[in-house]
N, C-alpha and C positions, 0 to 999 in steps of 0.2 A: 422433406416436411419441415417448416417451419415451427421453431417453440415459439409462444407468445410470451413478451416479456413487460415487467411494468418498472419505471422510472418513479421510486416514489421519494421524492423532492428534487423536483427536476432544473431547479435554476441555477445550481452552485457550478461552476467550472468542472468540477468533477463529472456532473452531469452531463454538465455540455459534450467533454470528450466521448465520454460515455457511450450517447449519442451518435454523435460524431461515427464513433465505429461499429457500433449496430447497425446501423445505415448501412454499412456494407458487408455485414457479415449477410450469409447466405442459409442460416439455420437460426437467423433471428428475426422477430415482427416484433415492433413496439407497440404495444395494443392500447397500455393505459400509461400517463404521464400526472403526477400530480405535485400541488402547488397550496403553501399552508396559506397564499395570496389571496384575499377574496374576492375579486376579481377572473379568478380562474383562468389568467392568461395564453393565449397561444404560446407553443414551447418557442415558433421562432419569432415572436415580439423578446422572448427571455434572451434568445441567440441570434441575433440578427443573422450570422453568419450560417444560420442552419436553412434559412429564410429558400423557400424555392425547393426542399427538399424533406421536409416533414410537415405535414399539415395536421397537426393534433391539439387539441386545446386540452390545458390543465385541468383539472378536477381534484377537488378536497377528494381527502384522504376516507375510505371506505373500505373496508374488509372485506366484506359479505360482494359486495361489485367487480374487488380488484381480481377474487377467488375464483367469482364465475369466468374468467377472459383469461386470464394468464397462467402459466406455471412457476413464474419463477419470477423472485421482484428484486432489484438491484437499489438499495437505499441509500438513498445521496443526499442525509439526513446530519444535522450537527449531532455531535456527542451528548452522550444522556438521551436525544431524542428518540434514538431508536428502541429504546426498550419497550416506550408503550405500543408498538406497533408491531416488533418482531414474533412475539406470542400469538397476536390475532391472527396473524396470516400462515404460521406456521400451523394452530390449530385448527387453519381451513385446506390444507396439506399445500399452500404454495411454497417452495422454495425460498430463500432469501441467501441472498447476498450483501453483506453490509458492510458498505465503505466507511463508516464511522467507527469509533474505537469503542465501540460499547460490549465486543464478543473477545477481547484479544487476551486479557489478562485475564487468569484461571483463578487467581482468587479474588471472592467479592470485597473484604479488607483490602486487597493493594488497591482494586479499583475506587473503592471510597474514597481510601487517604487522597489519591494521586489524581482524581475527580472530582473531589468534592461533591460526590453523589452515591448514595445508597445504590445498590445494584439491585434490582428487582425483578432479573428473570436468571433466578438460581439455575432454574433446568437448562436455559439454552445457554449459558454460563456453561456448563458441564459438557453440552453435546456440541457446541461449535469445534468445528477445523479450523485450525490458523491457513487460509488461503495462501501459502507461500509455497506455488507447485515444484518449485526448484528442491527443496527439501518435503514436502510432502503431501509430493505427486498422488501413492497409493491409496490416501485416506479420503481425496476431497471428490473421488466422482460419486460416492455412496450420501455423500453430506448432504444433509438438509437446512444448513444453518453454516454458511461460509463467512469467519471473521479477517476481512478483506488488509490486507495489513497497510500501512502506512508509507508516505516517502522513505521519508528520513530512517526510518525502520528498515524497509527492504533493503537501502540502499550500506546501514551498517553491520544486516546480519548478511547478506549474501557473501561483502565483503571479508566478512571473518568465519564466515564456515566452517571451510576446510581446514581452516588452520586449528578451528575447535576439534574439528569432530577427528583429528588425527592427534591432539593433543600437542600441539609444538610449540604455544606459546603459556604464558602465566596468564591464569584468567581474572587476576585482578589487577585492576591500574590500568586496563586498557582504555586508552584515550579516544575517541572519534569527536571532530571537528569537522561540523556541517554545516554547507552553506544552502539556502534555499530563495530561491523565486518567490516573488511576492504573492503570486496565484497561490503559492503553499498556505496562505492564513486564509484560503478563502473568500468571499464575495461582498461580504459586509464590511462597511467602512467603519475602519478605524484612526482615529489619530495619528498611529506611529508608522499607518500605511500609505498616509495621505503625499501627493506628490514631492511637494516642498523637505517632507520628511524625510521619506524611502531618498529618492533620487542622490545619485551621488553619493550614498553614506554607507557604510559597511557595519551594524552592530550586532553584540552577542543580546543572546535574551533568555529569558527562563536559566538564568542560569544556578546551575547544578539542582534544580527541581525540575527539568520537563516532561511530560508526561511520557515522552516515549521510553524514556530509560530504562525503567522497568519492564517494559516491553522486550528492550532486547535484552534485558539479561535473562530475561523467562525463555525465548524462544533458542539465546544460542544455549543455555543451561540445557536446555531439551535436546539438541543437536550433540550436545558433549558428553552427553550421559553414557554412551557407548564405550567411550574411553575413561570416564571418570566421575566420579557423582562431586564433586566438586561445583560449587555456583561461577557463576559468569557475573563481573563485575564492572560497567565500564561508566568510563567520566564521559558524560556525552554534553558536547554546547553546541546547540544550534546559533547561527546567526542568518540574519537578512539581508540580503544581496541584492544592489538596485537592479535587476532583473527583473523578463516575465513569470521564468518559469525556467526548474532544471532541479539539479542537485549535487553539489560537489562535496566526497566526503575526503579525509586525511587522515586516515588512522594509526594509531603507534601502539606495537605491542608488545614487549618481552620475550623472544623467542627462551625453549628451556634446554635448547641444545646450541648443535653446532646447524645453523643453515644456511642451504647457499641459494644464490638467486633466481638462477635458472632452470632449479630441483623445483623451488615453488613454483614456478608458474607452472612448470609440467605439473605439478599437484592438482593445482587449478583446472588444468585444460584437464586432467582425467577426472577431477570433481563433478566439474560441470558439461561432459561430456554428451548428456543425455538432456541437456537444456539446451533448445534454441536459442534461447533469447539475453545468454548469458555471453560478453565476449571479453575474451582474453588477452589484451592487446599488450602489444611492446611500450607504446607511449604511454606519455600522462594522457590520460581522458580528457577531454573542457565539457564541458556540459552542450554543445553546439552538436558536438559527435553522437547525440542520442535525442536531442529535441525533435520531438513529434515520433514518435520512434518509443516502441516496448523494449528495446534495448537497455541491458547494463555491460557499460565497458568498466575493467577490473585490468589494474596490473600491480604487480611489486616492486621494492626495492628493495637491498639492506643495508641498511646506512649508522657504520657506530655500533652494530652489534645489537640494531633492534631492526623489526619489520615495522616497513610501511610501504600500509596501503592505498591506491589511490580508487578511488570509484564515482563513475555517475549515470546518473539517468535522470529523464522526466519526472518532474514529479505529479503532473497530471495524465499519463499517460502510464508507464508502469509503475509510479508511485500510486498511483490510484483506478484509473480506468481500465488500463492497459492488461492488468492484472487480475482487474473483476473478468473480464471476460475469458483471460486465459482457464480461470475456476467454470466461467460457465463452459467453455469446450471440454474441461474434463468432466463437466456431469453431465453432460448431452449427448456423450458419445461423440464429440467431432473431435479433428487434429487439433494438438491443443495452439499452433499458430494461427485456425479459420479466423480471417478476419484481422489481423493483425499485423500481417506480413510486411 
């Protein structure tokens, strides 16, 4: 038996992959797609490339409509926008799944400052699951309000987990240096996206303010708690990479003992033993080894008496899509790779 699912803001890349892989999962039906366009376009006018393979036309956005057809809505909605919408549908008992940063950080003060937006759904503030099944597989098939995490997020907290949640490194001054695909800003044109710009150029941005920071020092702090009530602290700089789409991080940490290199990776490989989609490889990662792929390849080094880590993945695929549905197989009752594989 099929769940019905709804698309609500279905034109962003995120969407598309989205898409992309419902279309072959086997316990899913796209039933509703919607679009803030008034116009109310077919999804494959939005995606050519979906063209010959869904036939649905968009529709504004409705609660009471989306409630009677589906169970579960995957929002593929900018930041701040999901608030006025996550309430309606949750208090019409559909599910939500939300690719946008609006459920990630626990308190509604960081979220302001680091927003620039008032938070206005205190309660589902409170009752969201951080969607990151690799650390917290248990919680997310009961959830009703899945806060879907980010690229660049996934890609620095997976990376430093183990090393948190065993306590081996110092949890302040840890470095990650990110690079990301230009699909990572999304579908709307911007100046600094534009070809002439991007193409050929390599620059840092948001730097030492980006929003995801806080992000991951809440989520690895939460991981660490086991071994230490100590916060997580790290310098994170994203940069742009004349790319489509990927993620390559470089992280440096302080180990607080003696470590050796081939102890971490077995760390590793029994960390994330019970993760598919997690790999532990000998080499450097390039971001090629996981495009179009829910894969994260991870390895180590120790270089000088500090750890580094190298990591990558999609960033439209397990930075964003890849990973929504991983959440819907755990609340569905399927294998959590249906669809993925």
């Amino acid at each position: 038996m099929k769940t019905d699912v709804a698309i609500v803001g279905a034109s962003g890349y995120g969407s598309r992959e989205l898409i992309r892989i419902l279309l072959n999962h086997p316990g899913a039906r796209i039933a509703v797609a919607t679009s803030r366009d008034v116009e109310t376009p077919r999804v494959a006018d939005l995606h050519p490339s979906l063209n010959g393979r869904i036939d649905l036309t968009c529709e504004p956005f409705d609660a009471d409509r989306i409630a009677a057809r589906v169970q579960v809505a995957f929002l593929g909605l900018p930041h701040t926008a999901s608030l006025a919408v996550t309430p309606l549908l949750r208090e019409r008992g559909v599910r939500v799944i939300d690719l946008s940063a609006d459920y990630r950080l626990k308190d509604s003060a960081t979220y302001a400052d680091w927003y620039g937006h008032a938070h206005t759904d205190p309660i589902g503030l409170s009752e969201a699951v951080y969607g990151l099944p690799e650390l917290f597989r248990s919680k997310i098939p009961r959830a009703d309000l899945i806060a879907n995490p980010g690229c660049y997020t996934s890609t620095a907290i997976l990376a430093l987990a183990p090393l948190i949640a065993h306590d081996l490194i110092d949890r302040s001054g840890i470095i990650v240096d990110a690079y990301s695909g230009i699909s990572g800003a999304g579908r709307t044109p911007k100046p600094a996206f534009h070809f002439p710009e991007a193409n050929e150029n390599l620059v840092a941005y948001s730097v030492g303010r980006h929003r995801h920071t806080p992000e991951i020092d809440q989520i690895l702090t939460d991981v660490g708690q086991v071994s230490s009530d100590k916060p997580v602290e790290v310098i994170f700089t994203p940069h742009l990479a004349p790319v489509d789409r990927g993620i390559h991080a470089s992280i440096y940490a302080a180990p607080t003992g003696i470590v050796v290199e081939h102890e971490l990776m077995e760390l590793y490989r029994a960390f994330y033993a019970d993760s598919p989609f997690i790999r532990i490889v000998n080499h450097p990662p390039g971001t090629k080894d996981s495009t179009n792929t829910n894969y994260v390849d991870i390895t180590l080094r120790v270089v000088r008496g500090r750890i580094l880590i190298l990591a990558c993945l999609d960033n439209l695929v397990k930075g964003a899509a890849g990973v929504a549905v991983q959440n819907f197989n755990l609340m569905f009752g399927h294998p959590e790779t249906t669809g993925l594989a």
